[in-house]
Structure formats: structure tokens, C-alpha cells
N, C-alpha and C positions, 0 to 999 in steps of 0.2 A: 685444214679447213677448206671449206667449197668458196667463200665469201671471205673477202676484206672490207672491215666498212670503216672508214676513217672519219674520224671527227675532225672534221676541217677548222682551222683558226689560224692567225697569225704566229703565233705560238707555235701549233704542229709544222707548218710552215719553214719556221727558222730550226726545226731540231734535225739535228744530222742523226738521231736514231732515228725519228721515223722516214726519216729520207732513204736509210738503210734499210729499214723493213718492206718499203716500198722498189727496192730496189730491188730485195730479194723476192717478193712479191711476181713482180715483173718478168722475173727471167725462166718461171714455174706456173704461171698461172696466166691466164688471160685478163685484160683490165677493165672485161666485160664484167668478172667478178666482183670489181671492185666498187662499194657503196659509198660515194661522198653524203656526211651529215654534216652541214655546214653551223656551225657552234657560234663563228665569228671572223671579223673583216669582212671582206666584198671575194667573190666566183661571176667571174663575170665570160660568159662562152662569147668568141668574134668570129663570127659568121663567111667575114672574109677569109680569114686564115684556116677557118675550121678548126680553132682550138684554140684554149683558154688563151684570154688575153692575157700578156706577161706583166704589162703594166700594171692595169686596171685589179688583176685578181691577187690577192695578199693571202690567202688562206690556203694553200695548198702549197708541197715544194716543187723548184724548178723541171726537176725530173717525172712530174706529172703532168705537167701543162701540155705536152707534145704527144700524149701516147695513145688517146682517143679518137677516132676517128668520125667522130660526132657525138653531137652534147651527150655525156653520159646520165644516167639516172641521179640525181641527186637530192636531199631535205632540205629545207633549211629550217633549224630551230634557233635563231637567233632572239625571235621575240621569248622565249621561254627566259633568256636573262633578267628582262624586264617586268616578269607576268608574276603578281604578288601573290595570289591563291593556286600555285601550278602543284599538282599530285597527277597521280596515275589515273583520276579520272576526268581530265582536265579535255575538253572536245577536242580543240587541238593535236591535244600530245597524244590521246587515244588513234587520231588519226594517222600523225606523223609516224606510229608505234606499225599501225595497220598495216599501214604500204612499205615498211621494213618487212614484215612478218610476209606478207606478200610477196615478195622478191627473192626470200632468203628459200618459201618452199613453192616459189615458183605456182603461186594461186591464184585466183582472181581476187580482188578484194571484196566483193560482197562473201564469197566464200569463208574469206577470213575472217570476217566480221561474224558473221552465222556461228563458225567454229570458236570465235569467242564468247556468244552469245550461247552459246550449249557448253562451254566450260562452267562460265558464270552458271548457269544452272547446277550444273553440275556437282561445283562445289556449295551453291546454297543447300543442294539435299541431304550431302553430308554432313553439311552446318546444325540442317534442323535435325536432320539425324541423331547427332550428338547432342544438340539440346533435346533433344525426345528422350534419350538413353537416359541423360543426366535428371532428365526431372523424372524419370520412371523411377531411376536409382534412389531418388532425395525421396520421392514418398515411400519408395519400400523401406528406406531406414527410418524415415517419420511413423511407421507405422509399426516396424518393429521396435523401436523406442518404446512407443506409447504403450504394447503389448508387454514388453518389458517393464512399467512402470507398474501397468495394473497386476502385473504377476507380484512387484515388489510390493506394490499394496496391501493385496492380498493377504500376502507371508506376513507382513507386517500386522494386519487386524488379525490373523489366525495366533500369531504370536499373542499379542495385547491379551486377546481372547482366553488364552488355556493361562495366561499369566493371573488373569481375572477368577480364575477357577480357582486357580492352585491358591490365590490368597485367600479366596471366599473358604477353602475349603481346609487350611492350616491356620484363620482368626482365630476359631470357636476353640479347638484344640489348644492352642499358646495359652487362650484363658481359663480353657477348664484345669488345665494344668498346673494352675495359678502361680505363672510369672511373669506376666506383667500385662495389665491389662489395658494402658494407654498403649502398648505396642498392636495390642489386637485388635483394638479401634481403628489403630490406622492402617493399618495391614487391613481392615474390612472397608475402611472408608475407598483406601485405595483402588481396590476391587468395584468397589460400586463404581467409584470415576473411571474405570476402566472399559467396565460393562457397558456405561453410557454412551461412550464417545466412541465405541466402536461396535453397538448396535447390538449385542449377541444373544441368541432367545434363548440363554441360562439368566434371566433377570431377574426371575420370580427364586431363584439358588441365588445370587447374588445379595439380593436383598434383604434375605430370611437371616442370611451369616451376620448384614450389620447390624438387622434390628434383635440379634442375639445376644450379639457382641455390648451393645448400646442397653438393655435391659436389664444388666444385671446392679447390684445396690452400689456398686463404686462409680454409675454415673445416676444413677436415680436418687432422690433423697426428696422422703419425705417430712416435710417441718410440722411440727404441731405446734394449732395456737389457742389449744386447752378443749375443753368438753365442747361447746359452741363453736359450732362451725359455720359462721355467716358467709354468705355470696359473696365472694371477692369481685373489684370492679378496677382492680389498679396496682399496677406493681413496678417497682423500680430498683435498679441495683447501683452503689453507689462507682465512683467513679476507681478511686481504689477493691475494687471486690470485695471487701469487707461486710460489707451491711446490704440487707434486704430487704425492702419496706415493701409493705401490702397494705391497702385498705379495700374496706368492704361496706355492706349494707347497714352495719353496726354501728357504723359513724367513730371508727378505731383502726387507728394506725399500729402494725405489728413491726417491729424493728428486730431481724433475727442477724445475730453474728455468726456468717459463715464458716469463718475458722473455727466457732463454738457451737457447732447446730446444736447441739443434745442440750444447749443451754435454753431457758424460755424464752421468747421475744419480750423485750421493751414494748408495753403498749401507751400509745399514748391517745387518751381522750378528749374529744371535742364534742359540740354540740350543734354542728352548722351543716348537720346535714349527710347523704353517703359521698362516700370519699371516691373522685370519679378520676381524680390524675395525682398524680406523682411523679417529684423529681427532684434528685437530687444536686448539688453544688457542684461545679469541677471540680473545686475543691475539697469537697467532699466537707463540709462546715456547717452546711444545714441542709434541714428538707424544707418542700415546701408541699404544699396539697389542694387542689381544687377540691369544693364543695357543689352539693344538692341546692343550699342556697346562696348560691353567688359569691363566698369567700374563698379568699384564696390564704394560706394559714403559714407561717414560718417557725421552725423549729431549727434551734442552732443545738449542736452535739458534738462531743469530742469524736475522738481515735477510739476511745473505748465505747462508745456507745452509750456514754450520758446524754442528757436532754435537758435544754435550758428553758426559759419561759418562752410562751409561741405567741408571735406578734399578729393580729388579723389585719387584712386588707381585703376592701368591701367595695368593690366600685362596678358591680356585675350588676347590681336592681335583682336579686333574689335572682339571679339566672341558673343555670348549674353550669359549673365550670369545669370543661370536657376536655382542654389539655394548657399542660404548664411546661416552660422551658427558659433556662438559663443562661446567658450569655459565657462562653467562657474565660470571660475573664470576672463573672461571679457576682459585674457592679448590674445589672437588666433581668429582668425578670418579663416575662411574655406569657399571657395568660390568655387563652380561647372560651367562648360560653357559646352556647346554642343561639343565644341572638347575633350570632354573627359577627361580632366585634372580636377585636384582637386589641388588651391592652397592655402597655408596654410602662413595667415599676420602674424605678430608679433604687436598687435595693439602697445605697448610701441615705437616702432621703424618703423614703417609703408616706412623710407625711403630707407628700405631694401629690396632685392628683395624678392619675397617669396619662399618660401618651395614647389615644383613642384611635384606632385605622378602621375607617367603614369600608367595608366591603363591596361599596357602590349600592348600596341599598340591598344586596342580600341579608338575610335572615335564617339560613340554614347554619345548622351549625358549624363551632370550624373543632376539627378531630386532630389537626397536628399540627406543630411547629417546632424549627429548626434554624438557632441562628448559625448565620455564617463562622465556622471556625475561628479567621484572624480578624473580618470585618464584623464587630457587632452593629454596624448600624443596617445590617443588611441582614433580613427574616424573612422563611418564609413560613407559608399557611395553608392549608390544607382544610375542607371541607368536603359536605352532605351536598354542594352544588355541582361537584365534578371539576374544579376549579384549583391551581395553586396557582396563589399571587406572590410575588416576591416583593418587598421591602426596603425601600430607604428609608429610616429612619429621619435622615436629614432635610427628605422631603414627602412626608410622610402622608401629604394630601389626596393623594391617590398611588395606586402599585408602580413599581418602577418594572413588573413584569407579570404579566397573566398568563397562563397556559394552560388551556383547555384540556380537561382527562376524556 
């Protein structure tokens, strides 16, 4: 090595290694070479003797003190013990660093400083370099990704697509072949939902398959309810699918059992008018039916389709009564008329007047109602004003919620 640079302290001081390396030092090298960095204790040079003082100086050993023939170059970094925030960019120690680096290659110190200041460059442009490389890198695989996604897309709606064919194109055949024609339904339905949702301009093929598949007499079924065929205005199916009610212009309820279509409907006659709503019980126990004039009619009936005597409820003012609904638990009855009221039976006590909700002074008609599943105190309503209000029964003074259509 061209350079010794000793870390001065009372410690190096007392150690008989570096007392020997500096011996061996000495006998090889000139002690011009040698760099004191004074770490700790006191270096104290006396002027009188021209050379460290023996006393006063504790950081260095006895066999250095004598061999310079004037103060030699020395640091001292002794505040660096005490300095809480010291790093390598510490002004200080950047300096102390300098005029080491200085000495070792024999420079000037602004030199030195330059040539760190063009490393420091140096390595920033490699830095951004590498940050340049690396985000050039992330977006070419962000964008091969994405390239990759839309190809999997792709494949995936070309798949859906010829999958959508292949059904449209083996429903019709599974039913002419007749076995089984709920399979081909859905084998056609599924095609349609497939066509849909992934766009594909065989729609007008797609479509022809279900409404093939869907037209023939195992989902069609015409009921007859005799020579007279009046305007139907209302129909309803009961809660178990068994029973079919329609009424019409004729002011006659037709009750057809499904499981027995080729059988005739149950008719049942009134005189209150065309029969404009139907609906049946969850229970499926009775019907009931809005009138032309203001009544609303109950019929109880078994499992088989008998019919018991029909009770009227009359609190419409000759209005026509446009929709009827049931609570499901079978005890509320909700009836709508074209003056815009909504009234609410008590089926157990029917001889009671009913429960009245205004509309807030509307008068158009109201066309539907739906009580709450578990909550029957909670209905709503449905009109010709563009309007559904919803219902507390419990406070039934005005709606508990309006929403404008």
C-alpha cells in the first residue's frame, strides 16, 4: 500500500499490534505516508521540541511521537461520536472524506470534490436509466397482458358464439325427433342467452330455433269456455298451479283445472258488472274479483274446484275496481278503483268498513298492488299518475314512501 492511515485513539495507542504495524511501517516506508484520523483522546504537536508532545498527546503510540519532522497532515473526527444524524452525507464527514481522498491521489481538493460531483452524476444516470428500462419493461408487459386478455376474450365470445349455434341448431331436431321437449326448450333458451350476451349477428337464427322450439302444442294450450267468446279483461293462476281464473265482458268467471284442461271451466256468475282484477288466496281457498261497479266479490273453493256461496264487499261508490291483492298470510285484502283510493278488508271481519289511503288528492287510477311478503302492514300501489307509493298500514295517514316513475 502507498498510504498508512491510522485511526488515532487512546485505544490504538495502548495496542502493541498497531504499535507493530507501525513499526513495520516505518522501517519500509516513509512517515510522510502516514495519515493520522484522530477518532479520540487529545494529538497535541509542541513546537518547541518539533514533535508531539509525550504528555499532553494519548492517541497515538510512543514510537510515533518522535519520527516527524514537522506537524504531519492529520483529521480529526472526534465530533462524529457525538453527531446524532451523521451518514455519508453529513457536510462534515463529506469534507473530512474529501481531503482523505485528496491526499491518497495526490489532488487538489476542489478537484476532488468536481470528481465527486460528476460520479454523483454519474451514477444518477444509471439510476434513471434503470428506472427508464424498468418502466419501459412494466408497460411492454402491461400491454402485452392486456393484448393477451382481449385475444382470451375473444376466443372466449367466438367459443359462446358457435356454442349458441350448435344449440340453436340441434333444439329443433331433439323435438322433431320427439324426445323430449323440455330438453329442447332449454337447449333453445340457452342459445338465445348466449346470443345475447355475447352479441353475435346469428340472432334473427338464434331466435327462430326458440320460437320453434316454444310453438309447438306441448307448451301452447288452448282452453275453451264454450261457443261465446267474450273480451277477456283478467286473469289469474292460483298459488298451487292448479286453477285458472279469467273474467271478461260477460260479467263471468271461468275456473279451468289445469291438470284437467280437456275438462270445462267452473263458471261462476254475477251481476256487478265486467270483471276487471283477479286474485287468488296464497292459500289458494278462495278467489276474489274486482267489478265494473265498485264490488269486490269472494268466492271460497276447495282443492277440487268446487265453489262455495260469494260474499260482496261494496265500499268503491260504483267505481270500477282495477286491481285486487292479498296479503300472504290470507287475513288483508287490498283493492284499487280508478278514483284513486286504495282500500284495505280485514278478510276475518269483512263487516267492517275498510281501511281508506288517499292518494294525496290524486284521482287517477291505481292498476297494481303488492303487499310485502313477511310485512303485511307494508303495500304498495301503483297508478295512471306515474307514481308508486308505499304503505304503513300502521300509519296509514299518508305513504311511508313515494317514487316518482
Amino acid at each position: 500500500s502507498e498510504y498508512f492511515i491510522l485511526m488515532a485513539s487512546p485505544e490504538a495507542a495502548g495496542s502493541r499490534w498497531v504499535q507493530k504495524e507501525i513499526d513495520y511501517w516505518l522501517k519500509s516506508r516513509s512517515p510522510e505516508k502516514l495519515l493520522i484520523v484522530l477518532t479520540g483522546g487529545e494529538l497535541v504537536w509542541d513546537n518547541k521540541i518539533n514533535a508531539f508532545s509525550r504528555i499532553k498527546t494519548t492517541s497515538i503510540p510512543e514510537n510515533l511521537k518522535n519520527v516527524f519532522k514537522e506537524e504531519p497532515f492529520w483529521l480529526d473526527l472526534r465530533w462524529a461520536k457525538t453527531e446524532e444524524h451523521l451518514s455519508l452525507k453529513h457536510p462534515k464527514f463529506r469534507e473530512v472524506t474529501a481531503r482523505v481522498a485528496s491526499t491518497l491521489h495526490n489532488m487538489p481538493l476542489d478537484e476532488i470534490s468536481g470528481e465527486e460531483v460528476r460520479q454523483h452524476r454519474k451514477t444518477m444516470r444509471v439510476a434513471w436509466s434503470a428506472v427508464i428500462l424498468l418502466l419501459i419493461l412494466a408497460i411492454a408487459a402491461s400491454i402485452a397482458a392486456y393484448v393477451a386478455e382481449m385475444r382470451r376474450r375473444e376466443a372466449e365470445t367466438q367459443r359462446f358464439i358457435s356454442i349458441s349455434q350448435a344449440l340453436a341448431a340441434y333444439a329443433p331436431r331433439e323435438q322433431e325427433q320427439g324426445k323430449n321437449d323440455e330438453l329442447a326448450a332449454l337447449l333453445a333458451l340457452q342459445a338465445y342467452i348466449f346470443n345475447n350476451r355475447y352479441h353475435s349477428d346469428r340472432k334473427d337464427y338464434v331466435d327462430k330455433a326458440l320460437r320453434q322450439v316454444l310453438s309447438t302444442p306441448y307448451f301452447s294450450i288452448r282452453l275453451s269456455g264454450g261457443k261465446n267468446k267474450p273480451m277477456l279483461t283478467s286473469a289469474a293462476i292460483s298459488r298451487d298451479s292448479k286453477f285458472l281464473a279469467v273474467g271478461g265482458h260477460d260479467m263471468k268467471v271461468r275456473i279451468w283445472k289445469l291438470n284437467k284442461r280437456k275438462e270445462p271451466p267452473v263458471i261462476l256468475n254475477q251481476s256487478y258488472g265486467i270483471i276487471w282484477s283477479l286474485a287468488f288466496s296464497p292459500s289458494s281457498n278462495f278467489l276474489s274479483a274486482g267489478t265494473e261497479d265498485g264490488y269486490v266479490l269472494l268466492w271460497k273453493y276447495s282443492n277440487t274446484g268446487e265453489t262455495d256461496s260469494v260474499r260482496i264487499l261494496n265500499n268503491h261508490g260504483n267505481r270500477r275496481v282495477t286491481s285486487i291483492e292479498i296479503s300472504e298470510d290470507g287475513e288483508l285484502l287490498a283493492s284499487g278503483s280508478v278514483d284513486g283510493m286504495v282500500r284495505i278488508w280485514d278478510l276475518k271481519n269483512v263487516e267492517v268498513a275498510p281501511l281508506v289511503l288517499y292518494n294525496n288528492g290524486q284521482n287517477k287510477p291505481v292498476r297494481s298492488l303488492a303487499f310485502h311478503p313477511m310485512l303485511r302492514h307494508i303495500i304498495a300501489s301503483g297508478g295512471d299518475d306515474k307514481t308508486v307509493r308505499i304503505w304503513d298500514l300502521n300509519r296509514p295517514e299518508v305513504p311511508y314512501r313515494v317514487i316518482q316513475g
